[in-house]
NUMIDREN-620286 format. One line per field, with one value per residue (C-alpha): residue number from 1; residue in one letter; x, y negated, z. Coordinates in Angstrom, 3 decimals, padded with zeros to 6 digits. Layout:
n <- (NUM,...)
res <- (A,...)
c1 <- (X,...)
c2 <- (Y,...)
c3 <- (Z,...)
***
This chain:
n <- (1,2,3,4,5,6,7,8,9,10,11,12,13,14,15,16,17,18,19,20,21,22,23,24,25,26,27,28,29,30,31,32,33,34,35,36,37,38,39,40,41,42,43,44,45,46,47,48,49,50,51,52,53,54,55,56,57,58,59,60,61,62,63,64,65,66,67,68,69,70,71,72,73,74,75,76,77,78,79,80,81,82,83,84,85,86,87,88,89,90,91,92,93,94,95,96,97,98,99,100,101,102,103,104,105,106,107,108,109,110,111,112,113,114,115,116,117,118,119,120,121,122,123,124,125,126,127,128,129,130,131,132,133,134,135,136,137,138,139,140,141,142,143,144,145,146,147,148,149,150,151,152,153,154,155,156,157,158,159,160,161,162,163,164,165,166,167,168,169,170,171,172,173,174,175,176,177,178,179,180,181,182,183,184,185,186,187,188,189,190,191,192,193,194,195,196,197,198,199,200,201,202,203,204,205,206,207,208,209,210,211,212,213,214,215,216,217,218,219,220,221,222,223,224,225,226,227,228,229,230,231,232,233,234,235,236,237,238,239,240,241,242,243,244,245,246,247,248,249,250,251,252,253,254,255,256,257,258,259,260,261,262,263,264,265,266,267,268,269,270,271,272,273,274,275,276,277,278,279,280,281,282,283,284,285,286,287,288,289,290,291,292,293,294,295,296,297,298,299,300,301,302,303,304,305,306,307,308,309,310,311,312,313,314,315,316,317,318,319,320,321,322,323,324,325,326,327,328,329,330,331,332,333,334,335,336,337,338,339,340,341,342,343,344,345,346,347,348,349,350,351,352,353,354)
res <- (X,X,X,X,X,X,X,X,X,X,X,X,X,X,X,X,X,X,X,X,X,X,X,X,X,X,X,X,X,X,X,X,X,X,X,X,X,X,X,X,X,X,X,X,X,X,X,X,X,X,X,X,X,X,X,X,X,X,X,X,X,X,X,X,X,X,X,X,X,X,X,X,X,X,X,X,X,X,X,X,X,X,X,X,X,X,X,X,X,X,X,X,X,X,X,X,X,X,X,X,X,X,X,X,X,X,X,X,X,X,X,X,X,X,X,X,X,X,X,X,X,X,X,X,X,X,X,X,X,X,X,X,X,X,X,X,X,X,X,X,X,X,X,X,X,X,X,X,X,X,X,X,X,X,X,X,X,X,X,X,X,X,X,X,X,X,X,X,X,X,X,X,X,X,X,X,X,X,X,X,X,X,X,X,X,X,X,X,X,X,X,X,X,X,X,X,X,X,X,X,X,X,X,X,X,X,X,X,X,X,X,X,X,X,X,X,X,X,X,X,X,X,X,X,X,X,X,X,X,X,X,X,X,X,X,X,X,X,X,X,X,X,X,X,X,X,X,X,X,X,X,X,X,X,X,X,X,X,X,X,X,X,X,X,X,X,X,X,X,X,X,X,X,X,X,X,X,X,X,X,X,X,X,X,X,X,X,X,X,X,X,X,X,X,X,X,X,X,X,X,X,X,X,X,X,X,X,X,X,X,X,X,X,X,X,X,X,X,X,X,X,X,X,X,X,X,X,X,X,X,X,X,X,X,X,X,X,X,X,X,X,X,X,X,X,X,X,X,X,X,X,X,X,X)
c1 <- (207.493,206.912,205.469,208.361,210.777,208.968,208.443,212.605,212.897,210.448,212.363,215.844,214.052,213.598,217.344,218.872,217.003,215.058,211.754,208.709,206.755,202.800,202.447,204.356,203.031,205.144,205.059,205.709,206.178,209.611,212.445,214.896,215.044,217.611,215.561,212.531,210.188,207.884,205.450,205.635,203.357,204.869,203.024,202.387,200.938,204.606,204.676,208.470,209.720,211.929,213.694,216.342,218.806,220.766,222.771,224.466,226.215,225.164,226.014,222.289,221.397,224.604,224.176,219.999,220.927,223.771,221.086,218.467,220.805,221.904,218.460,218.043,214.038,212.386,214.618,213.260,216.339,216.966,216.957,220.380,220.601,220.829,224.578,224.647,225.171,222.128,221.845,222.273,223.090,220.254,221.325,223.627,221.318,221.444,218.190,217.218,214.515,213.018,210.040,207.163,206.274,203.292,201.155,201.108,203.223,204.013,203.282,199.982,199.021,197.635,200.875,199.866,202.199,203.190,204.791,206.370,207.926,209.000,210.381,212.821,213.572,214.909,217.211,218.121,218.805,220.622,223.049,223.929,224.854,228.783,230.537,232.173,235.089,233.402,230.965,233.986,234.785,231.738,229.911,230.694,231.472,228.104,227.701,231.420,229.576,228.976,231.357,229.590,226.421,227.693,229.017,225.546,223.679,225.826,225.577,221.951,221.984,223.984,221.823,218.767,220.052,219.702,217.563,217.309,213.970,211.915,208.565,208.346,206.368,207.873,211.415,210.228,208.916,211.627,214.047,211.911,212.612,215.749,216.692,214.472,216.598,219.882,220.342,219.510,221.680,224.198,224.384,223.758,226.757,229.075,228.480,228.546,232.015,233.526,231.958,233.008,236.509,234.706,232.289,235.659,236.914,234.380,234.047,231.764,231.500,230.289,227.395,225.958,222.819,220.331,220.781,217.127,214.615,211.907,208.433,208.388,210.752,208.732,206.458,203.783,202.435,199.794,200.548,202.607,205.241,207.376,209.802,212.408,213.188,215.394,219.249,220.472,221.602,222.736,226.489,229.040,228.367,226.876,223.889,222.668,222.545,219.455,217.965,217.980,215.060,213.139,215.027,214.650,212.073,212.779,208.952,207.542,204.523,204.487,205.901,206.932,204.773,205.996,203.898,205.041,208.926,208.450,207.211,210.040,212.634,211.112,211.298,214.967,216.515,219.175,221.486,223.860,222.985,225.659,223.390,226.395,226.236,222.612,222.614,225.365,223.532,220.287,221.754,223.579,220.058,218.397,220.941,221.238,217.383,216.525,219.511,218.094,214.139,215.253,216.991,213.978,211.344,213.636,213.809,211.204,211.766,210.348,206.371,204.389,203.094,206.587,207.484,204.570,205.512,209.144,208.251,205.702,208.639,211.001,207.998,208.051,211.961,211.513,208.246,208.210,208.142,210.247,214.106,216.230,214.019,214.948,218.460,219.018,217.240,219.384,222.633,221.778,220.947,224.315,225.203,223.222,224.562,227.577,229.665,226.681,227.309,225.882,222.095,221.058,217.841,216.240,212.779,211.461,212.925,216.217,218.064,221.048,224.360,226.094)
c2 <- (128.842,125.623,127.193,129.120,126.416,124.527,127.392,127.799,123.976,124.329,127.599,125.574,122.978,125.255,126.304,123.211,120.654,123.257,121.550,123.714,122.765,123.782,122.218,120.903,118.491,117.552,113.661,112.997,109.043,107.972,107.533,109.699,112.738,114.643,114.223,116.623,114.917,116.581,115.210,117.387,117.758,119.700,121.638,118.740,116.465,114.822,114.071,113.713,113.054,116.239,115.161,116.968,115.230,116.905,113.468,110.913,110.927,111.200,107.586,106.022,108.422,107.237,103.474,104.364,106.018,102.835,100.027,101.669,101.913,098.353,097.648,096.425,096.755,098.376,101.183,105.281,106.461,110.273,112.876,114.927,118.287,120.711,120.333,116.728,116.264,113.947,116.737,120.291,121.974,123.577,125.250,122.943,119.898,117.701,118.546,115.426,114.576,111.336,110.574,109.385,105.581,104.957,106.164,102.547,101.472,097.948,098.437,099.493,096.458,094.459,092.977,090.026,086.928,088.263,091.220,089.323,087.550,090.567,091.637,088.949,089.355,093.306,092.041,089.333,091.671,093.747,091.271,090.597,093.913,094.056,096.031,099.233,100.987,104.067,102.114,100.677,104.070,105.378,102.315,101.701,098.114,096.790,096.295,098.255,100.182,097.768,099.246,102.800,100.622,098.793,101.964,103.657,100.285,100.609,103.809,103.776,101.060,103.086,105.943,103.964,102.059,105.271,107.694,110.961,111.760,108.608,111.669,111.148,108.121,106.902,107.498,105.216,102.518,102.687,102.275,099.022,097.732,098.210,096.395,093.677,093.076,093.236,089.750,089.671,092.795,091.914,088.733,090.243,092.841,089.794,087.875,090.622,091.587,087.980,087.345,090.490,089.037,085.682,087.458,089.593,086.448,084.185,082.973,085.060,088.197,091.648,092.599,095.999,096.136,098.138,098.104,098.629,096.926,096.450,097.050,100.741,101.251,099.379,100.726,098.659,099.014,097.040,093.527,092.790,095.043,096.785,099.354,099.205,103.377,105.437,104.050,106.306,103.453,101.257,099.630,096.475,093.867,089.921,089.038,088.135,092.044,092.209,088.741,088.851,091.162,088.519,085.147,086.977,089.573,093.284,095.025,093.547,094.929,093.141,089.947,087.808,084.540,081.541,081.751,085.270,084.437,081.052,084.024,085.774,083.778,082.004,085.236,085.804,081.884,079.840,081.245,080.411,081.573,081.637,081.226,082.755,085.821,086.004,086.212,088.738,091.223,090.705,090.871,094.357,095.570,094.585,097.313,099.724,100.234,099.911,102.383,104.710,104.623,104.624,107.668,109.383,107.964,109.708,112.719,115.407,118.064,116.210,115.764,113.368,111.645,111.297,110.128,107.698,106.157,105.719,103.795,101.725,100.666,099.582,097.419,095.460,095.138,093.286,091.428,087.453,088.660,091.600,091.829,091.685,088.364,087.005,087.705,086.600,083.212,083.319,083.505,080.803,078.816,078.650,077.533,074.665,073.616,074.344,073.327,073.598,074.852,077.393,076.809,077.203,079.116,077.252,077.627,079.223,077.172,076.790,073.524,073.409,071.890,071.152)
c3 <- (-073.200,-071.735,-068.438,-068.064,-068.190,-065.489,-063.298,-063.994,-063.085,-060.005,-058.406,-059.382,-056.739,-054.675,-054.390,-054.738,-052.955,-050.051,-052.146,-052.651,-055.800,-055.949,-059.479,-062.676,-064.922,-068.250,-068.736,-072.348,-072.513,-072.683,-075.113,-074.341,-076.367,-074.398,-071.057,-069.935,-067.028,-064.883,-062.156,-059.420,-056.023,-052.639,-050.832,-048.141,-051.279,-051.943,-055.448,-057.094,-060.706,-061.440,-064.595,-066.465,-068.071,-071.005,-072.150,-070.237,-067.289,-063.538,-063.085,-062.895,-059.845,-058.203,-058.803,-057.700,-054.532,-053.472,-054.464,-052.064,-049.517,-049.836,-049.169,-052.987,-053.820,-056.249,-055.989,-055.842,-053.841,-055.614,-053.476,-052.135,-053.156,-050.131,-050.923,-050.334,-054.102,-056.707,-058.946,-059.864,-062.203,-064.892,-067.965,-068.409,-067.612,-064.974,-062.696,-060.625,-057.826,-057.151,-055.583,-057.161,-056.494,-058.858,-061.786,-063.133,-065.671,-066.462,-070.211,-069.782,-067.002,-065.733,-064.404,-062.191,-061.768,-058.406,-060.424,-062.770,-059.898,-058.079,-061.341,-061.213,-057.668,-058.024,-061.255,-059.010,-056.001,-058.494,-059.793,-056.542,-055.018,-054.812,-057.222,-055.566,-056.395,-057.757,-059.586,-061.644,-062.739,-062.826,-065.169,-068.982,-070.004,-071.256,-075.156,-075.084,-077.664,-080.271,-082.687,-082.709,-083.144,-085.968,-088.048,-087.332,-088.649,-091.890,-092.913,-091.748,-094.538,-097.265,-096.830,-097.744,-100.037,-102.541,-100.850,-102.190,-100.433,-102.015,-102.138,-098.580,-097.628,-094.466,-096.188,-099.427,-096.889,-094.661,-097.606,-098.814,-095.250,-095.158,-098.656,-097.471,-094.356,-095.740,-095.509,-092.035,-090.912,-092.312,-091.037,-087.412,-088.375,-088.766,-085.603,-083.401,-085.168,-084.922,-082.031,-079.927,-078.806,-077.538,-075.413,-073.445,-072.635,-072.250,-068.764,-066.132,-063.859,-064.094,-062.286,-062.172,-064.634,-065.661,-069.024,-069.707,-067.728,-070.196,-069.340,-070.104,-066.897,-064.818,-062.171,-060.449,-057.044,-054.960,-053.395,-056.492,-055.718,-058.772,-059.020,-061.647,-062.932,-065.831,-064.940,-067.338,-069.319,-066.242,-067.026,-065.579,-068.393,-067.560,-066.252,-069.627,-070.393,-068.395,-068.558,-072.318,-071.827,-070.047,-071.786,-075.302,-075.081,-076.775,-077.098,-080.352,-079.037,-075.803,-076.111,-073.091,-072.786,-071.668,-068.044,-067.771,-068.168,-065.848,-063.009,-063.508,-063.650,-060.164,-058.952,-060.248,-059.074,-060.240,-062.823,-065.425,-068.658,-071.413,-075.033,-077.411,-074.633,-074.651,-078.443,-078.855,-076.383,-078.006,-081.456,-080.134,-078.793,-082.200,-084.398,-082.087,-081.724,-085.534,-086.569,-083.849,-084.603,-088.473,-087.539,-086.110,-088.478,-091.700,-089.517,-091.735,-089.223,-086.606,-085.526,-088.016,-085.042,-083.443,-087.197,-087.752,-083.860,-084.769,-088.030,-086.287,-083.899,-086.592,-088.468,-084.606,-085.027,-088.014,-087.335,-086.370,-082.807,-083.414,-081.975,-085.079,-085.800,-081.993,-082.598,-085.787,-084.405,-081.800,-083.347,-086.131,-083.061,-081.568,-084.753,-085.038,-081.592,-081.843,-078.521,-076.149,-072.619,-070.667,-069.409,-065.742,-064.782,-062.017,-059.912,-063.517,-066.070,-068.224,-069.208,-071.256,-069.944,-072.781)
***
């Protein structure tokens, strides 16, 4: 079954983009669940991502395709379809090509201080690419969906607050979690409610982000050179959106050090950095992910590995180091300097102006 959807995919290729595939290989890392990727070699040795996409819109391989030709780095330009279109159409599912820059993914290193730097400079390159006309229609607002989050975070919380499926271990720790937290959530729930007003009309442009860029999406190459992949997510929201990945840190498992986030903010320059904006993306991050990898741990018709991965996620949401403890830090921050100003990010640092 699987061959046959790849040799489907491969002869779709073929049609759409004139591309003739020798092989297919499946790559199964990644969080998106309605996404299939494939690592694909031509018959001239070419080797191409061939992803279909069954969520989302086609927005990331437009915003892709403008920052490469802005000369933006870091940026696999997707391939036109023989139509002059970014994708075509697959069952339904969005079939995409894009070549294939590197094997090596940031996550699994070693990611040198020159690539921490160069990591900076393609959000920094990014930031600064003007905003089109089609990207404003194109590109949600970012953290516009912070009221979807919010419901999902609460009745993730009523469902586990009585679970009918305690004989299920992951469901009976999960639910422990969860009561353990409640403090925590709910004090996240309420500052990202009364704070969602302030952050519309708090001082400060859109930019196009990536929405995304943790390490995961990052691609290394020789020479310290990075590439920054999977814009699905990509949106017009504040700098912070992105920097707060960098600034705050979102992998429990790989934390940020100090020397790392010095590189990259060298590499990104001087900024302005609003705190209460920071905190309210990071806090926005921190229920949206634990809602979502609750969702899939407490799912008993999928895989016991994919099961056992998801709960290991949400243990590193909660953890010292974990997101919903950076946010929740964050937020009682501001509110022990209350009145402070924005802080500028300069040749690696950031100092508060209040």
């Amino acid at each position: 079954m699987v061959q046959d959807v790849a040799r489907q995919v491969a002869d779709q290729v073929w049609t759409g983009f004139g591309l003739r595939l020798s092989t297919m290989e499946q790559v199964t890392y990644g969080a998106d669940q309605h996404a299939r990727l494939w690592l694909a070699q031509a018959a001239d040795g070419a080797r191409y991502a061939v992803k279909l996409s069954g969520g989302g819109t086609p927005a990331g391989l437009v915003v892709t395709a403008y920052l490469a030709e802005q000369g933006v780095p870091g940026i696999a330009a997707p391939l036109r379809a023989v139509d002059g279109r970014l994708s075509v159409d697959h069952d339904g599912c969005r079939l995409s090509v894009v070549p294939w820059v590197s094997d090596q993914r940031a996550l699994d290193g070693p990611m040198t201080a020159a690539h921490w730097r160069a990591y900076g400079e393609v959000l920094a390159a990014v930031h600064a690419a003007p905003v089109t006309d089609e990207l404003s229609r194109l590109l949600p607002a970012g953290g516009a969906a912070y009221p979807s989050i919010v419901a999902a975070t609460r009745a993730m919380a009523a469902r586990l607050r009585d679970p009918a499926d305690l004989a299920d271990p992951l469901v009976a720790e999960l639910a422990g979690v969860w009561s353990a937290e409640a403090d925590r959530l709910g004090f996240l729930i309420r500052e990202i409610e009364r704070r969602a007003l302030d952050q519309r009309d708090r001082p400060g442009s859109n930019v196009v982000c990536h929405g995304d860029p943790h390490l995961g999406n990052l691609l290394l190459g020789a020479d310290g050179q990075v590439w920054l992949i999977d814009w699905d997510d990509a949106v017009l929201a504040p700098p912070e959106c992105d920097l707060m990945f960098v600034l705050g840190g979102v992998l429990a498992f790989a934390p940020i050090t100090a020397e790392q986030q010095r590189a990259a903010l060298a590499g990104y320059g001087t900024a302005d950095v609003d705190p209460a904006r920071l905190a309210w993306f990071l806090a926005v991050r921190a229920l949206d992910d634990l809602s979502d990898w609750t969702g899939q741990a407490l799912d008993t018709d999928a895989e016991a590995a994919d099961r056992s991965r998801a709960a290991r996620i949400v243990r590193g949401l909660v953890s010292p180091v974990g997101l919903v403890t950076l946010a929740d830090t964050a937020l009682r921050d501001l509110g022990r300097s209350r009145g402070a100003g924005a802080a500028t990010v300069q040749d690696g640092h950031v100092a508060s102006r209040g």
